[in-house]
PDB file with one MODEL, atoms N, CA, C and O in Angstrom:
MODEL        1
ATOM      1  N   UNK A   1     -62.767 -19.919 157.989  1.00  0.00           N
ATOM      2  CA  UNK A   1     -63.422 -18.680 158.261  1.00  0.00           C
ATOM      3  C   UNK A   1     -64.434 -18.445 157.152  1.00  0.00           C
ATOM      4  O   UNK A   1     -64.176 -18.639 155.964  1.00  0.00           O
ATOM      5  N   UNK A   2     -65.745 -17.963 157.670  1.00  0.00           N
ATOM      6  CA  UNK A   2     -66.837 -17.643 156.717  1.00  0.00           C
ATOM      7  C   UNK A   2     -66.831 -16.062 156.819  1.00  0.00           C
ATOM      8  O   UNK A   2     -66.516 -15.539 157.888  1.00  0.00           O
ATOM      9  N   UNK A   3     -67.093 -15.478 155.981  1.00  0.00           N
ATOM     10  CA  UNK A   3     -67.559 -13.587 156.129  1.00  0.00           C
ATOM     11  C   UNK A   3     -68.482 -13.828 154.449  1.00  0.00           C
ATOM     12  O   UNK A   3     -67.922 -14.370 153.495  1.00  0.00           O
ATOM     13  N   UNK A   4     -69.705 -13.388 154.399  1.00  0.00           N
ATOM     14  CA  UNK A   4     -70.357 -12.617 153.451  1.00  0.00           C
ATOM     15  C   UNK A   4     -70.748 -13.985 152.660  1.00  0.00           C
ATOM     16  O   UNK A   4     -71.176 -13.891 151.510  1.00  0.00           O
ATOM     17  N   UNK A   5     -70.576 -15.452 153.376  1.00  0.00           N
ATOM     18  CA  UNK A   5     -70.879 -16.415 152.258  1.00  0.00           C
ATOM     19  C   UNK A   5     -69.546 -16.341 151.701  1.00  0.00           C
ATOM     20  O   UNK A   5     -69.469 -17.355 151.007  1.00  0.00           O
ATOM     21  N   UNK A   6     -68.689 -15.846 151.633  1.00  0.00           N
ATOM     22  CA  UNK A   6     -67.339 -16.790 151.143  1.00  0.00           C
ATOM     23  C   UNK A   6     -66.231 -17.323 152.074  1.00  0.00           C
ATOM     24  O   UNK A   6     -65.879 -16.529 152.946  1.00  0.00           O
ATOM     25  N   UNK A   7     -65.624 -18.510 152.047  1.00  0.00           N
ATOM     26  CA  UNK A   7     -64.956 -19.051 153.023  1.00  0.00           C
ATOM     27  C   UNK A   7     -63.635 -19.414 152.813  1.00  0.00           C
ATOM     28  O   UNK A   7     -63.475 -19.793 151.653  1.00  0.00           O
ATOM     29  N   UNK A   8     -62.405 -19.452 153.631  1.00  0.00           N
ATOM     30  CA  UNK A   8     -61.218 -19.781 153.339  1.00  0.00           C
ATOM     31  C   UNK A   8     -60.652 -20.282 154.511  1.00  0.00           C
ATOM     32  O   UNK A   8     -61.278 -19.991 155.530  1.00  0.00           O
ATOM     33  N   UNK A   9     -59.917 -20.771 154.615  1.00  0.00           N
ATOM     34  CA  UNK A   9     -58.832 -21.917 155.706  1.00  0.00           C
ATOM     35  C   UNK A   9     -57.491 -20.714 155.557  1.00  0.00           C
ATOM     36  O   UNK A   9     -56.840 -20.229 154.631  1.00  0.00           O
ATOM     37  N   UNK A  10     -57.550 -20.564 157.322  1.00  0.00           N
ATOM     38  CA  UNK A  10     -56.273 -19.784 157.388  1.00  0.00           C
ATOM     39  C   UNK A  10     -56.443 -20.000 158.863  1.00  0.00           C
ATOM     40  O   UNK A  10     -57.556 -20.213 159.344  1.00  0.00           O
ATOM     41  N   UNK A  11     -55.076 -19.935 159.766  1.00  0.00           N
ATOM     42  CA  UNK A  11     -54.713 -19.834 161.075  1.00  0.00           C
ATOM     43  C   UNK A  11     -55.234 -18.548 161.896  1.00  0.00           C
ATOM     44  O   UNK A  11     -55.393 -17.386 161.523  1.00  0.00           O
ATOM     45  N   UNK A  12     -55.457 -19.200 163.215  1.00  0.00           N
ATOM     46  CA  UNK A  12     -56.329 -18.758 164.083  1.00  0.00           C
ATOM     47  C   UNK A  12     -55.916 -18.288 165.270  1.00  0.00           C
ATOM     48  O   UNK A  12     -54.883 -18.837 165.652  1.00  0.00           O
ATOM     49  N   UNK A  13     -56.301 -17.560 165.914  1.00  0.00           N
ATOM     50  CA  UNK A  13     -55.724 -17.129 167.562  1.00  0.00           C
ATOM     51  C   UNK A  13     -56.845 -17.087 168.336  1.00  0.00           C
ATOM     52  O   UNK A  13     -57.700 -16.213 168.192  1.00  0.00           O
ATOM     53  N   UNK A  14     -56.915 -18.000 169.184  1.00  0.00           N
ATOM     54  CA  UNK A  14     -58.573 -17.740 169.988  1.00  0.00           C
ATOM     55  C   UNK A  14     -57.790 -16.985 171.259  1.00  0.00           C
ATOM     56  O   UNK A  14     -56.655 -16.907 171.730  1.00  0.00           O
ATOM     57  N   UNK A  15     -59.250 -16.441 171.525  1.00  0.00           N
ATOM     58  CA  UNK A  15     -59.049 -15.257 172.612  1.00  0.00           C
ATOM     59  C   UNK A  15     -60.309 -15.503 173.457  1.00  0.00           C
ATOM     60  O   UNK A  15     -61.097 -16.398 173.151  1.00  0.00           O
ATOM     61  N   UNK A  16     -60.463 -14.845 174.333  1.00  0.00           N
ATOM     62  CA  UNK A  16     -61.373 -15.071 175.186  1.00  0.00           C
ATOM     63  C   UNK A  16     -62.554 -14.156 174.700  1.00  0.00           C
ATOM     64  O   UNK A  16     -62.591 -13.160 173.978  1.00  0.00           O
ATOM     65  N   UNK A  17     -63.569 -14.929 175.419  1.00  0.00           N
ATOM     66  CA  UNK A  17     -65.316 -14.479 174.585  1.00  0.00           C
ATOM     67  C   UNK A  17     -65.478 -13.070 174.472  1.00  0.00           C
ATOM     68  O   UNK A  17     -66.008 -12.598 173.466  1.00  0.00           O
ATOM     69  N   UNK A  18     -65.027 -12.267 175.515  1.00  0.00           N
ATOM     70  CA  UNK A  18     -65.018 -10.915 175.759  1.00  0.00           C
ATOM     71  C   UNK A  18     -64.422 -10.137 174.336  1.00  0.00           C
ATOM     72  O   UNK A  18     -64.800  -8.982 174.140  1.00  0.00           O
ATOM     73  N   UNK A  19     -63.607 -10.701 173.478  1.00  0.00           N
ATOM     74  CA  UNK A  19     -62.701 -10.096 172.820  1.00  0.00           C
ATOM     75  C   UNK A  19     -63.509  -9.740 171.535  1.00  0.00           C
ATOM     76  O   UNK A  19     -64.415 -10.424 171.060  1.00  0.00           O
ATOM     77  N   UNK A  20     -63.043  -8.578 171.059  1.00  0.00           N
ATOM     78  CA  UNK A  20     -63.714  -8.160 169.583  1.00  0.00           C
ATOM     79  C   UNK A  20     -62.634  -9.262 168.785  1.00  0.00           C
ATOM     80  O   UNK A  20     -61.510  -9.504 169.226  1.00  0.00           O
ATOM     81  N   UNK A  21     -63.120  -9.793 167.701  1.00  0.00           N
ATOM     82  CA  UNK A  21     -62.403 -10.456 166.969  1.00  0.00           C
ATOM     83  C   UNK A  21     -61.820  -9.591 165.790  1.00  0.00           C
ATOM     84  O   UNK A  21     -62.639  -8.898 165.188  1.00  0.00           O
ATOM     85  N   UNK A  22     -60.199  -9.537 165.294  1.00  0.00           N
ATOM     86  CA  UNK A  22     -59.963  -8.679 164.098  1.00  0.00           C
ATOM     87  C   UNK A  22     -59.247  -9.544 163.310  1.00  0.00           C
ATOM     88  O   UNK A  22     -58.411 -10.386 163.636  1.00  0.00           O
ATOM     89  N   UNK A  23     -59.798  -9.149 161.925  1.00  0.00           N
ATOM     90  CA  UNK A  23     -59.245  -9.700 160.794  1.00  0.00           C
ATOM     91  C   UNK A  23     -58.621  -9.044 159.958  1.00  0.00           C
ATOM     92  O   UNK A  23     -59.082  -8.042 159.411  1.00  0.00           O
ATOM     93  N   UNK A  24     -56.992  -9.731 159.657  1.00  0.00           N
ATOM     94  CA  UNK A  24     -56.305  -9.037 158.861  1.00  0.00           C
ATOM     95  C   UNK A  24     -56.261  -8.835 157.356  1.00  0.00           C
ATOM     96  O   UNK A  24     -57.027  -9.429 156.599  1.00  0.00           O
ATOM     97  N   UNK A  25     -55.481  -8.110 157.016  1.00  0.00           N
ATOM     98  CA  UNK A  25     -55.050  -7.344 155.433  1.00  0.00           C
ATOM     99  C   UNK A  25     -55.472  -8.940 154.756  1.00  0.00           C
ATOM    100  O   UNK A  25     -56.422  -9.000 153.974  1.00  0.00           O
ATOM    101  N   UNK A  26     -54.847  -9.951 155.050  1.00  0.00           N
ATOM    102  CA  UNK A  26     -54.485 -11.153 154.286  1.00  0.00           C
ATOM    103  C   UNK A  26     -55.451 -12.184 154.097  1.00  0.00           C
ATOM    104  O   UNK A  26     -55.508 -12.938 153.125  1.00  0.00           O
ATOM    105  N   UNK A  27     -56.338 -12.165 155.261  1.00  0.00           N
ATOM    106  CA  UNK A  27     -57.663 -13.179 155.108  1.00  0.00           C
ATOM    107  C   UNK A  27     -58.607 -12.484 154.229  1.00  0.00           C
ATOM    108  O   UNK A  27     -59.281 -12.987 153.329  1.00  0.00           O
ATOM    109  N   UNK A  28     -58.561 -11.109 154.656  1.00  0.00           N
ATOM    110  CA  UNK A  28     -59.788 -10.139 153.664  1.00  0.00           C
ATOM    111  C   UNK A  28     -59.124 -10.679 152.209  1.00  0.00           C
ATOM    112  O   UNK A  28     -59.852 -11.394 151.521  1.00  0.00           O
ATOM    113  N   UNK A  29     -57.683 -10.345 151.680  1.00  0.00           N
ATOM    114  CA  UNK A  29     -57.831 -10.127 150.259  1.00  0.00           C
ATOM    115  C   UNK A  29     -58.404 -11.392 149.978  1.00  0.00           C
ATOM    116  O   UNK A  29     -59.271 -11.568 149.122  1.00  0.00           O
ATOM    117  N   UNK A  30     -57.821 -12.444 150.844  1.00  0.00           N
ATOM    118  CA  UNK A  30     -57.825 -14.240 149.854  1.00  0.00           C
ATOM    119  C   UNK A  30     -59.627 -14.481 149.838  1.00  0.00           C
ATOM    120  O   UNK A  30     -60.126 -15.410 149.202  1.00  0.00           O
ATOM    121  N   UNK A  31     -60.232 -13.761 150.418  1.00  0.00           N
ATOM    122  CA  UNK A  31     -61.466 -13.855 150.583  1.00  0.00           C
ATOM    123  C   UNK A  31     -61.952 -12.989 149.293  1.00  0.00           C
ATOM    124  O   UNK A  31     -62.951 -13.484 148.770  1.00  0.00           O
ATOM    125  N   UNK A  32     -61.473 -11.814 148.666  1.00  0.00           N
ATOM    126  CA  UNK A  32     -61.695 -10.720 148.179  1.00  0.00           C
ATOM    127  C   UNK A  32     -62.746  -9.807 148.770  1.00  0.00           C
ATOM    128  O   UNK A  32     -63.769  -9.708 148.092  1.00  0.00           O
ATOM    129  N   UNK A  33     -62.715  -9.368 149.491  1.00  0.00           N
ATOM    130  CA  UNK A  33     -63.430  -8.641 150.940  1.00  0.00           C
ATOM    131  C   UNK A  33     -62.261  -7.225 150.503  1.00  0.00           C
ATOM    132  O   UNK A  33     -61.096  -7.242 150.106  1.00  0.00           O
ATOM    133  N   UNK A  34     -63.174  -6.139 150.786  1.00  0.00           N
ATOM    134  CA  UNK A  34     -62.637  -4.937 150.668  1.00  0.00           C
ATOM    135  C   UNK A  34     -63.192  -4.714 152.096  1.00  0.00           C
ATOM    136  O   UNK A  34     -63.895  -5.507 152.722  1.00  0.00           O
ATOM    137  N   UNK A  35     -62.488  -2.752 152.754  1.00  0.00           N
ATOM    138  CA  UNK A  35     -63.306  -2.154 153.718  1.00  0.00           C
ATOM    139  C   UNK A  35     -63.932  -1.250 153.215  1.00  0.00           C
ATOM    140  O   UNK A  35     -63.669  -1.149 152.017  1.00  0.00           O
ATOM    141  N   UNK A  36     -64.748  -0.436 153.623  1.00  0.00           N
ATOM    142  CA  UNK A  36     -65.575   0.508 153.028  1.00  0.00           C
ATOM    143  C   UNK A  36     -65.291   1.555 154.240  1.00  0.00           C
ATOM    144  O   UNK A  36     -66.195   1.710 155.062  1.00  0.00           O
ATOM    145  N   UNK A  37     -63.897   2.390 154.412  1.00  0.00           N
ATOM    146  CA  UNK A  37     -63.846   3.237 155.312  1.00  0.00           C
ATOM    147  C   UNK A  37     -64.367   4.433 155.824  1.00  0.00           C
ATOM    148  O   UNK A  37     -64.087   5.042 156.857  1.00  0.00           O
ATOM    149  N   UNK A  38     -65.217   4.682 154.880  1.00  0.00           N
ATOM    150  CA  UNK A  38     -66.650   5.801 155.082  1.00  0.00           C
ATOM    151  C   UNK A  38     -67.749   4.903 156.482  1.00  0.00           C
ATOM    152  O   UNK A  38     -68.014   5.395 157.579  1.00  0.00           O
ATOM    153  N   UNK A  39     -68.111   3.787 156.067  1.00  0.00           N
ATOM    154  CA  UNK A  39     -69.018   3.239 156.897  1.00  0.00           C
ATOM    155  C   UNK A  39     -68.622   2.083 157.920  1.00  0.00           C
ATOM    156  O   UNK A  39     -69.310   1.621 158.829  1.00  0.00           O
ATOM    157  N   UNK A  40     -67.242   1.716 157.504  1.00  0.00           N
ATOM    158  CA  UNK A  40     -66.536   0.690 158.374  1.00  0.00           C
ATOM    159  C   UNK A  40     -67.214  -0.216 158.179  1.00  0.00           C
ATOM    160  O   UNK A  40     -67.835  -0.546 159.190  1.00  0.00           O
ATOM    161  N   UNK A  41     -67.461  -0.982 157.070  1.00  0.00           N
ATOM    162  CA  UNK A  41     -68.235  -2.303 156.704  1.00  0.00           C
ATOM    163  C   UNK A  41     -67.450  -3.532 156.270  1.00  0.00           C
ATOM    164  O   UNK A  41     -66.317  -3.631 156.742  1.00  0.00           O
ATOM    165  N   UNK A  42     -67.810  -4.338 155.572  1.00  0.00           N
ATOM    166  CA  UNK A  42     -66.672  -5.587 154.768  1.00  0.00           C
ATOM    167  C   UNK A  42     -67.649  -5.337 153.944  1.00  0.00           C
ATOM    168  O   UNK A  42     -68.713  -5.172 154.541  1.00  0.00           O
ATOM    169  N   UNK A  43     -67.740  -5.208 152.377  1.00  0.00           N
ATOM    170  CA  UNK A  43     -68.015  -5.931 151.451  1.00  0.00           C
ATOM    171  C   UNK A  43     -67.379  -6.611 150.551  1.00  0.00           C
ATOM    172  O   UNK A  43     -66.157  -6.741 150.630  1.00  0.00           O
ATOM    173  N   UNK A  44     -68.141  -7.189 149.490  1.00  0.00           N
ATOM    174  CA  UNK A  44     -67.045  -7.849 148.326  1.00  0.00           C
ATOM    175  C   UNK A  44     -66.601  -6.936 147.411  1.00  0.00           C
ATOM    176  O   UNK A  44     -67.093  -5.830 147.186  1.00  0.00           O
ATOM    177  N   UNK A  45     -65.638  -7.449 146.886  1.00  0.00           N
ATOM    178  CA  UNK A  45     -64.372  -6.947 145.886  1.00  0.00           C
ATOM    179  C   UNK A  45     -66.039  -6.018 144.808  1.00  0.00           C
ATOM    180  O   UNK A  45     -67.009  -6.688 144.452  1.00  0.00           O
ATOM    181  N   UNK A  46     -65.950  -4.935 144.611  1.00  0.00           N
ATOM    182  CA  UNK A  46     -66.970  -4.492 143.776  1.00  0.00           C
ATOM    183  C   UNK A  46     -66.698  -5.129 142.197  1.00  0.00           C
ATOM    184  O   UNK A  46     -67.530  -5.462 141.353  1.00  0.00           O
ATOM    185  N   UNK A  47     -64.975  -5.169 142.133  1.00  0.00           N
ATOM    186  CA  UNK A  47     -64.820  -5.370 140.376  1.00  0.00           C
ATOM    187  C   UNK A  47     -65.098  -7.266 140.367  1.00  0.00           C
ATOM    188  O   UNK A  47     -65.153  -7.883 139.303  1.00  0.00           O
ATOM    189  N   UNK A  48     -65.192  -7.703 141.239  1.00  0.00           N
ATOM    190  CA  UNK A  48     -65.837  -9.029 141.516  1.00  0.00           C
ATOM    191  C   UNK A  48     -67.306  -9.474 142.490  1.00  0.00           C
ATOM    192  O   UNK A  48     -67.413 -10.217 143.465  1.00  0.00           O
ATOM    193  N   UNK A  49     -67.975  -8.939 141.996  1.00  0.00           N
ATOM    194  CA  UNK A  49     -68.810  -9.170 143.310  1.00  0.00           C
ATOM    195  C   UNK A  49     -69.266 -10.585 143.403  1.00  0.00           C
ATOM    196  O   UNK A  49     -69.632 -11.042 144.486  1.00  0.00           O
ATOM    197  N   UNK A  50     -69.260 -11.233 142.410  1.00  0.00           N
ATOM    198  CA  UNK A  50     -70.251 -12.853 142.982  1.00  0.00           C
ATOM    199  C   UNK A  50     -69.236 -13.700 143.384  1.00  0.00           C
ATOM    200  O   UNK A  50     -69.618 -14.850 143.603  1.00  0.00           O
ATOM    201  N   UNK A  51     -68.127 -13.494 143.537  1.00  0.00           N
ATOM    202  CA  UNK A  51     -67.053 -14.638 143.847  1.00  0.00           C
ATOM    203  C   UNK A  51     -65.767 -14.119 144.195  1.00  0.00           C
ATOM    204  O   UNK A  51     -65.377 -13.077 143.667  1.00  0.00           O
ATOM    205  N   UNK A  52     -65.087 -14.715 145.002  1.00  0.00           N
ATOM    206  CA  UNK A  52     -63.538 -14.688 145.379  1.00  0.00           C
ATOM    207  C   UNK A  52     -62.905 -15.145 143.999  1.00  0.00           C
ATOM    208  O   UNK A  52     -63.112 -16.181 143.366  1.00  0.00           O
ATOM    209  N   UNK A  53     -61.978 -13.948 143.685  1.00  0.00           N
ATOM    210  CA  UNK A  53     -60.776 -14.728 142.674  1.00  0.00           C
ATOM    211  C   UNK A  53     -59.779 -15.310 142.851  1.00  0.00           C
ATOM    212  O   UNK A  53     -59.012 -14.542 143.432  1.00  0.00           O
ATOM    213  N   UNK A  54     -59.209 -16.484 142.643  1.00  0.00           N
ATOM    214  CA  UNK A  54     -57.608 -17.126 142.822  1.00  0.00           C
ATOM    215  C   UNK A  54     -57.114 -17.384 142.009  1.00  0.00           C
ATOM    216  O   UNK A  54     -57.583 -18.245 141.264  1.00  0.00           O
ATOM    217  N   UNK A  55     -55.744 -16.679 141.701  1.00  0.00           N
ATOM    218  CA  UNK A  55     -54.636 -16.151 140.780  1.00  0.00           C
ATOM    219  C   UNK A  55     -53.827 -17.610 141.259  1.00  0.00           C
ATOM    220  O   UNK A  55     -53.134 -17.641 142.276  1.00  0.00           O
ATOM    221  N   UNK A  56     -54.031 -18.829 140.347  1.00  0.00           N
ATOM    222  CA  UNK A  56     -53.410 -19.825 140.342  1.00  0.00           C
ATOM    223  C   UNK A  56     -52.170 -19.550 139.859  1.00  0.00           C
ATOM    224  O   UNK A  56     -52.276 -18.472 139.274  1.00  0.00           O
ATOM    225  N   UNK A  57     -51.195 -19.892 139.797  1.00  0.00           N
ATOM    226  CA  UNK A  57     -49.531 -19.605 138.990  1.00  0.00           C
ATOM    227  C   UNK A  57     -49.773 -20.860 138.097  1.00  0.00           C
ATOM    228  O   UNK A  57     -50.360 -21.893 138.419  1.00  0.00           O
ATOM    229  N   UNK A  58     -49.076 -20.482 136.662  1.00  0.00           N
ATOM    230  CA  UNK A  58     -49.137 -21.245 135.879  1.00  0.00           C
ATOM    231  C   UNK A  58     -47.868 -22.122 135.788  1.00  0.00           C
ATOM    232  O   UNK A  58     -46.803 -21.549 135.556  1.00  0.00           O
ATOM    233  N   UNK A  59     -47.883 -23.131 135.911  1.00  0.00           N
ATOM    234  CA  UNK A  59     -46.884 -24.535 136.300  1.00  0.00           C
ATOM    235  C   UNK A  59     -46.996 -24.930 135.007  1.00  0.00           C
ATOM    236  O   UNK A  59     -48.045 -25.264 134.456  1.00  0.00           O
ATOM    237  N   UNK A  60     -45.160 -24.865 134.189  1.00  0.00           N
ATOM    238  CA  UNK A  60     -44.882 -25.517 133.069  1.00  0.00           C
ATOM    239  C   UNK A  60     -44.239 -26.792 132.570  1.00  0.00           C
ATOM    240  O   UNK A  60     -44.188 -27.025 131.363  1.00  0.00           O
TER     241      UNK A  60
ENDMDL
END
């Protein structure tokens, strides 16, 4: 999945052409995609704006 120029691999449900497509709580964060519920938009994470962050776990 692409949104805003950033992209991530996650599972899919196709639906027929007619269908509005919705994206959940979980693709937005891994993307760092906020909503903007005043205007109903996607943008990026404001305290990140040029990039998606990933919180690797540190393996000892």
């Amino acid at each position: 999945m692409e949104i805003l120029g950033r992209t991530n691999g996650c599972d899919a449900l196709v639906e027929a052409e007619e269908t509005t497509p919705l994206i959940g709580q979980i693709p937005l964060e891994a993307l760092d995609l906020v909503v903007d519920p005043r205007s109903r938009e996607i943008r990026g994470d404001p305290e990140h704006p040029d990039a998606p962050l990933l919180d690797l776990p540190h393996v000892a």
